[in-house]
PADREN-848476 format. One record per residue (C-alpha): x, y, z. Coordinates in nm, 2 decimals. Layout:
R, east, north, up
R, X, Y, Z
...
This chain:
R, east, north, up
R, 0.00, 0.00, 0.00
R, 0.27, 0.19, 0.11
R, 0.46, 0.18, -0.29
R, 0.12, 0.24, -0.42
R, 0.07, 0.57, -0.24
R, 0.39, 0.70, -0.33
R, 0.35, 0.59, -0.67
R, 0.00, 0.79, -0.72
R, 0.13, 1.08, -0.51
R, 0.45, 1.17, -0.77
R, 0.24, 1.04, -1.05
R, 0.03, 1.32, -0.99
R, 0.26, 1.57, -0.83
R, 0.49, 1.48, -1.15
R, 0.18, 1.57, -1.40
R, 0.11, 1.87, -1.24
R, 0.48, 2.02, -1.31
R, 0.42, 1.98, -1.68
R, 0.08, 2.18, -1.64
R, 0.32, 2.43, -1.42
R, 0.53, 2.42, -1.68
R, 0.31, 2.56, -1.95
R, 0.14, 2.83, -1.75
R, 0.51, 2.94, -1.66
R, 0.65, 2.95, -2.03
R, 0.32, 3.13, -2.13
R, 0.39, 3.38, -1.90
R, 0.73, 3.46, -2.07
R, 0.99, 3.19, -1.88
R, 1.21, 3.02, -2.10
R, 1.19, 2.64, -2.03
R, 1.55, 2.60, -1.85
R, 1.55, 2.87, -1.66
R, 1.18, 2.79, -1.49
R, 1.35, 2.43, -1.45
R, 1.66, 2.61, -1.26
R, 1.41, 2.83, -1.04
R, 1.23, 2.45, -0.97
R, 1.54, 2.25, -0.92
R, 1.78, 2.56, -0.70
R, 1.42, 2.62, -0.47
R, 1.29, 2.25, -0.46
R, 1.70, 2.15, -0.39
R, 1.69, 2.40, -0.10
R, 1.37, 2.31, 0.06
R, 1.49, 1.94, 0.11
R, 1.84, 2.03, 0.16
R, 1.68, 2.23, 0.46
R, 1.46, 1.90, 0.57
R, 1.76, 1.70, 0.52
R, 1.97, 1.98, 0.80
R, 1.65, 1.95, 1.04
R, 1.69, 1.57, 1.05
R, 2.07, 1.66, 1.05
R, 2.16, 1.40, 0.74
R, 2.30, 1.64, 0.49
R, 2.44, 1.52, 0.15
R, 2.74, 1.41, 0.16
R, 3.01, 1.56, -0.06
R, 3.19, 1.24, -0.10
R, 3.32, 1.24, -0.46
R, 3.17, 0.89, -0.52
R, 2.81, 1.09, -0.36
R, 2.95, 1.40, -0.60
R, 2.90, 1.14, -0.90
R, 2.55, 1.01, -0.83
R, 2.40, 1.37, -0.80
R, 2.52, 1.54, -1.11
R, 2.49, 1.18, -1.34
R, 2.13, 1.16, -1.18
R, 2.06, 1.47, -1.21
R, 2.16, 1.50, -1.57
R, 1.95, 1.20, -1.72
R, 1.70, 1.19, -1.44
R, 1.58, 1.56, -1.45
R, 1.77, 1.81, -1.67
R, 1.77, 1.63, -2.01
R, 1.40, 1.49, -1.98
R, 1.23, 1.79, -1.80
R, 1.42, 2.03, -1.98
R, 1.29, 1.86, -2.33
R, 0.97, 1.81, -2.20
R, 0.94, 2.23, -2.08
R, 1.04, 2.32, -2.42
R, 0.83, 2.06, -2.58
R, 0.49, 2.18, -2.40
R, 0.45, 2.49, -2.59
R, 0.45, 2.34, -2.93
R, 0.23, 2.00, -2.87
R, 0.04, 2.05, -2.60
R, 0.06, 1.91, -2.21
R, -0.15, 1.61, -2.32
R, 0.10, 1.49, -2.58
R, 0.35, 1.57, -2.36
R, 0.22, 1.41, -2.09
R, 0.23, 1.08, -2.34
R, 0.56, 1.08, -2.34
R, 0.66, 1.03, -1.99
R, 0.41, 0.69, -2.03
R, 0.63, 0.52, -2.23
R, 0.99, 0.50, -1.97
R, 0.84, 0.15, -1.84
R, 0.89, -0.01, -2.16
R, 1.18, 0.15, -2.23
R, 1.27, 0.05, -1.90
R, 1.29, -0.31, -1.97
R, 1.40, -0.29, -2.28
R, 1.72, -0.08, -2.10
R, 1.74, -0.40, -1.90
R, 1.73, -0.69, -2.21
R, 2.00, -0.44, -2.37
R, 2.27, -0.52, -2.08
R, 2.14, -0.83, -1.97
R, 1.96, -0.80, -1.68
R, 1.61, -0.93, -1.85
R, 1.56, -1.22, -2.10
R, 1.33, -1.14, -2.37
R, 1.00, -1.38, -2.32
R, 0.72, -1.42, -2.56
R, 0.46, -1.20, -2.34
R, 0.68, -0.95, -2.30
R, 0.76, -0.89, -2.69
R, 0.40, -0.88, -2.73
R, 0.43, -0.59, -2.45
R, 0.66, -0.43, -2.66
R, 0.51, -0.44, -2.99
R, 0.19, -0.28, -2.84
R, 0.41, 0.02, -2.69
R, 0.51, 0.04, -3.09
R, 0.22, 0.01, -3.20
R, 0.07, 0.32, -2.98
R, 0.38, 0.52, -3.09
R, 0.30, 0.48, -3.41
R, -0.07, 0.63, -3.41
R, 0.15, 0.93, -3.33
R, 0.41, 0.92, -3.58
R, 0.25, 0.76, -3.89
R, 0.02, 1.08, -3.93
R, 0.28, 1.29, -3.91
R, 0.46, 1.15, -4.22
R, 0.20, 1.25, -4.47
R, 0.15, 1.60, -4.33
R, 0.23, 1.89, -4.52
R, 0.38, 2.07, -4.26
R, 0.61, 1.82, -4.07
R, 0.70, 2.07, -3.73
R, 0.50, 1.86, -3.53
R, 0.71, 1.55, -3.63
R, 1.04, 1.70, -3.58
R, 0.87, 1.82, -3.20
R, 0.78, 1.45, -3.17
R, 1.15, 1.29, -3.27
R, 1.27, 1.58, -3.03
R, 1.00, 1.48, -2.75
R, 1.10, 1.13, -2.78
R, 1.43, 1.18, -2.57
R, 1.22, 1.20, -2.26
R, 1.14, 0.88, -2.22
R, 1.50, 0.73, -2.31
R, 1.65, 0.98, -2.07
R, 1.37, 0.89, -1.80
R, 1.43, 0.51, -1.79
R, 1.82, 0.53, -1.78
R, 1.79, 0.77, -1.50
R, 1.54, 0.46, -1.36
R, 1.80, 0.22, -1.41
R, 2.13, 0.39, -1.31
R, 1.97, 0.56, -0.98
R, 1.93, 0.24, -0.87
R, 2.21, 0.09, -0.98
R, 2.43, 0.33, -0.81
R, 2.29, 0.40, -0.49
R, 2.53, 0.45, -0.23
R, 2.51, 0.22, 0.03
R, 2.35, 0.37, 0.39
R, 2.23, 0.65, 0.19
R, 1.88, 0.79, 0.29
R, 1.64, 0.92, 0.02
R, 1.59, 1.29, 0.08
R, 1.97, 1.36, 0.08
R, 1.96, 1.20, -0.20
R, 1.72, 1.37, -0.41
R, 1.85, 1.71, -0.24
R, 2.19, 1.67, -0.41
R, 2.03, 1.55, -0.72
R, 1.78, 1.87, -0.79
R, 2.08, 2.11, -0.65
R, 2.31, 1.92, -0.92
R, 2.04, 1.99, -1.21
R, 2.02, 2.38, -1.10
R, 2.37, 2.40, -1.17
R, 2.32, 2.20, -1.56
R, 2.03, 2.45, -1.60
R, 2.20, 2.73, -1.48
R, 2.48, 2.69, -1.68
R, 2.36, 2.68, -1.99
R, 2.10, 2.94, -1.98
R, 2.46, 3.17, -1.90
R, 2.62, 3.05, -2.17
R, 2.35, 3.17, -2.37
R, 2.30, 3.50, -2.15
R, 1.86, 3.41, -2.09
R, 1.88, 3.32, -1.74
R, 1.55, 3.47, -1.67
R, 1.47, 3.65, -1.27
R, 1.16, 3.77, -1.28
R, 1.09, 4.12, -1.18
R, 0.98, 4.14, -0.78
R, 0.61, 4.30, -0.97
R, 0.58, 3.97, -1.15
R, 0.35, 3.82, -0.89
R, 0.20, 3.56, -1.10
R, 0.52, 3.45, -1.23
R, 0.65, 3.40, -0.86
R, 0.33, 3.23, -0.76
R, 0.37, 2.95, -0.99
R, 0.77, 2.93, -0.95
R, 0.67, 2.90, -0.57
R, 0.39, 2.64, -0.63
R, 0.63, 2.43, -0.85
R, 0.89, 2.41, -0.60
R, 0.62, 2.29, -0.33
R, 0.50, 2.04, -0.61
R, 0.86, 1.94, -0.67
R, 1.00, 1.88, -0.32
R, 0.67, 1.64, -0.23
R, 0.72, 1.49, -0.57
R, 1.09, 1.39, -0.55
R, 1.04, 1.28, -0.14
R, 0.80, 1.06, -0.28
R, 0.97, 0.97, -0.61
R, 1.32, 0.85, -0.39
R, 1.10, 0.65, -0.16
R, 0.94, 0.47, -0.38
R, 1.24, 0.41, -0.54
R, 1.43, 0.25, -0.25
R, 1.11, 0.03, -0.18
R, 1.02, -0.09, -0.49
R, 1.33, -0.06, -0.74
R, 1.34, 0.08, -1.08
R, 1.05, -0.08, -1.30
R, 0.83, -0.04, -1.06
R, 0.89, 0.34, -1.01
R, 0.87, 0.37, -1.37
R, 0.49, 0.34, -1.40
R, 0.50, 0.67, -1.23
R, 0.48, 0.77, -1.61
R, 0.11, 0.68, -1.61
R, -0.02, 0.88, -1.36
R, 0.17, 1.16, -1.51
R, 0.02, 1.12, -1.85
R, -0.31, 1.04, -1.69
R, -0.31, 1.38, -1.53
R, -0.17, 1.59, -1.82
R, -0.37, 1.40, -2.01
R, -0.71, 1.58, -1.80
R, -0.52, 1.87, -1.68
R, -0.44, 1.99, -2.03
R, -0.84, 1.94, -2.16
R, -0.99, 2.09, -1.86
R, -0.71, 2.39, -1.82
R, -0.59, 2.42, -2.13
R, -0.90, 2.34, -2.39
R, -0.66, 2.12, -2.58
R, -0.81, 1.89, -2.81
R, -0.87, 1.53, -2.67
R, -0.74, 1.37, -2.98
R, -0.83, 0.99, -3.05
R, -0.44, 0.88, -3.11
R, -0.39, 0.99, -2.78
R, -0.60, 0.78, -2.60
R, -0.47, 0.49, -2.87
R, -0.12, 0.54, -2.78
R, -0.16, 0.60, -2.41
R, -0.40, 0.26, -2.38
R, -0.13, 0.09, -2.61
R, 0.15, 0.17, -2.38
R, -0.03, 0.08, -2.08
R, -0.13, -0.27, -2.23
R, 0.22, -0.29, -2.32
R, 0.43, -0.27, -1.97
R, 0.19, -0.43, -1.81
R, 0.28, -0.77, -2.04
R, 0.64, -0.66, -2.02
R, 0.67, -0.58, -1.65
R, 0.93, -0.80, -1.48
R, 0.87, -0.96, -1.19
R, 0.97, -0.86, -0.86
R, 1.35, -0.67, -0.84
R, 1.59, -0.57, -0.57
R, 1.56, -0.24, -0.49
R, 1.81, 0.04, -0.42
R, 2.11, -0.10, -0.26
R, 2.09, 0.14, 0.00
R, 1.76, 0.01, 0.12
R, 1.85, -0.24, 0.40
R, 2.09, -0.01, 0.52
R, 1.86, 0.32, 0.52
């Protein structure tokens, strides 16, 4: 019960920063630099949880090497595509996206041996295809082929999001504790997001007038803190696959949020290719996996 709770609560929480997300860059934000404001304030607020229950991160190099390699495939590179990505096809097809690291997931873990490729499980995987492609094949025969290249673009997320499963797990340090963790983690993206927005001189600080701006920045790093407490949990109970399915929730909820908030159009591929990747990882989803090596010892 305990996996399942966390699982709905950064499901949603998760689907909720891509809704953020597109109020935010509507308002004027470039993508990275409302991803730094999340990562820098939600980084802060757990770093100050982590002081309070004095376990701060440790700077250890080997510690040093988990946050800024988690932090680069787990957050930067997937929300950062996915924040630039929202503007130009919607927070429902965005949403979709972030549906499909599951399958990706396991087939991450047939790559490098850790699965062995079964019969039900191929039929998993040809279903994820098969929803893909209710969103690709159109796109093919369209005059205007934007939306495809946004789509080829889009689909980084997911790859990015179920190596960042895989390796957080993977490399856990042992006796670590879960809110450090994701402390370090979020602190280590600021600093990717930061410094490329210098390099190309946008950092963006909104003006102290720009209430509205600063209401949503401060909502998001509420929404991001809760979602990564839950998000490391989850991952040191239940391990990588099944933290993956996080992704539905998420694309359940842009899914609504974007009809209901945004009047976008509730497309029929989209339903087809989120029912499709469903079906899928639930016949691929492996059985029952360690989780994080620093379980036991948390």
């Amino acid at each position: 019960m305990k996996a399942l709770l966390l699982l709905l609560g950064a499901g949603v929480l998760g689907g909720t920063s891509i809704l953020l997300a597109k109020l935010a860059v509507g308002a004027g934000l470039t993508p990275l630099s409302y991803l730094f404001w999340q990562c820098l304030g939600a980084g802060g607020v757990l770093l100050g949880i982590s002081a309070l229950r004095r376990d701060l991160p440790s700077m250890a190099p080997r510690y040093l090497r988990y946050y800024f390699v988690a932090g680069l495939v787990s957050l930067a590179v997937p929300m950062g595509v996915g924040y630039f990505m929202v503007p130009h096809i919607g927070a429902a097809l965005a949403g979709i996206f972030t549906a499909m690291p599951p399958l990706m997931t396991y087939l991450l873990s047939m790559c490098v041996g850790l699965e062995r490729a079964r019969f039900g499980r191929m039929l998993g995987l040809m279903a994820g295809f098969v929803g893909v492609l209710f969103l690709y094949l159109p796109q093919l025969s369209a005059p205007d082929n934007t939306l495809l290249v946004y789509l080829l673009i889009a689909a980084i997320i997911p790859v990015s999001l179920a190596m960042g499963n895989v390796y957080r797990t993977a490399d856990w340090p042992v006796g670590a504790n879960p809110i450090p963790l994701a402390a370090g983690m979020m602190l280590a993206s600021a600093v990717y997001c930061l410094g490329f927005e210098m390099m190309r001189d946008r950092l963006m600080i909104p003006s102290p007038d720009q209430g509205y701006i600063w209401g949503i920045i401060g909502v998001q790093i509420v929404v991001a803190a809760l979602m990564y407490m839950c998000h490391f949990e989850l991952q040191r109970v239940a391990g990588p696959v099944y933290l993956s399915q996080i992704g539905y929730i998420m694309a359940l909820t842009t899914l609504i949020g974007g009809v209901a908030l945004f009047n976008e159009a509730l497309r029929p591929e989209l339903l087809i290719t989120l029912g499709c990747v469903v079906l899928g990882t639930f016949l691929v989803r492996p059985g029952h996996k360690k989780p994080a090596s620093g379980a036991a010892d948390a």
